[in-house]
C-alpha positions as CSV (number, residue, x, y, z in Angstrom):
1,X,0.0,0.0,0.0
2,X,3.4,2.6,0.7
3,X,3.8,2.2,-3.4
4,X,0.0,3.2,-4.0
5,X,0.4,5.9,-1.3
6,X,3.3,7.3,-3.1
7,X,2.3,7.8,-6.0
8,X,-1.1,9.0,-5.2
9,X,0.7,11.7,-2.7
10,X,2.8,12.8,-5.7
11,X,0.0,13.5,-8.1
12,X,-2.5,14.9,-5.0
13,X,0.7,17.3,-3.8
14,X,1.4,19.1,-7.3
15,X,-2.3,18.8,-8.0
16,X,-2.5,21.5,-4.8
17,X,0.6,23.0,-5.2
18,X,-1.2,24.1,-9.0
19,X,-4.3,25.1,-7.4
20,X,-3.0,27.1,-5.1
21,X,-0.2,28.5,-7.0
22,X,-3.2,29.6,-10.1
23,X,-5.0,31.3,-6.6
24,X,-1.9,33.1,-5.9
25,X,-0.9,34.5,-9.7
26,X,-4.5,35.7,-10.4
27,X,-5.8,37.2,-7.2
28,X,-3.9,40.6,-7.7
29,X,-3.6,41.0,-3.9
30,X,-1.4,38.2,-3.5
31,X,0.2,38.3,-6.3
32,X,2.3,41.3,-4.6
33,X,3.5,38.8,-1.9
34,X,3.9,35.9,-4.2
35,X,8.0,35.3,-3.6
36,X,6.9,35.2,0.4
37,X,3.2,32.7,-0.6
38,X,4.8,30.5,-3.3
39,X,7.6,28.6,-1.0
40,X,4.7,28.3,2.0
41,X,1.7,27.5,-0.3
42,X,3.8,24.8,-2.2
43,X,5.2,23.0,1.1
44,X,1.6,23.2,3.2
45,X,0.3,21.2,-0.5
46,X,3.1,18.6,0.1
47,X,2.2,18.3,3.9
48,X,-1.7,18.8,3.4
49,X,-1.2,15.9,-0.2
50,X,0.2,13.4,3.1
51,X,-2.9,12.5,5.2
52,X,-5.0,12.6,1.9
53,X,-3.1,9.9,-0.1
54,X,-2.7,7.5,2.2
55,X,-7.0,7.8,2.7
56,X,-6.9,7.5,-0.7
57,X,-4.7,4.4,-1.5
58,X,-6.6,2.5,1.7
59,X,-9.3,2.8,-0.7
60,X,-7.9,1.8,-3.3
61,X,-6.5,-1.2,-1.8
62,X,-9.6,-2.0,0.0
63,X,-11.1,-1.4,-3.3
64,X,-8.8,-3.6,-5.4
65,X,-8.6,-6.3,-2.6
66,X,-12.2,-7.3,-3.2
């Protein structure tokens, strides 16, 4: 299930990281603090992409295992 989780936590984490880095580029108020945002938005979506894949690969596994 580690392999599943990986992989799911790699696609879920940039997934965010785009999300909210599109937020921060088009919202013209934080655009003017994006070199502060971009760093602390793009590691919370790495921490935040943790708890979520592994609740997703259980499911997947429980999913698979029948």
């Amino acid at each position: 299930m580690f392999r599943i989780a990986a992989i799911v936590w790699i696609m879920l984490a940039v997934t965010l990281a785009g999300i909210a880095l599109l937020v921060i580029v088009t919202v013209p108020a934080l655009s003017d603090q994006a070199s502060f945002l971009i760093p602390v938005v793009c590691t919370a979506a790495l921490v935040i992409a943790m708890p979520l894949s592994y609740v997703v690969a259980r499911r997947i596994s429980s999913a698979s295992a029948g």
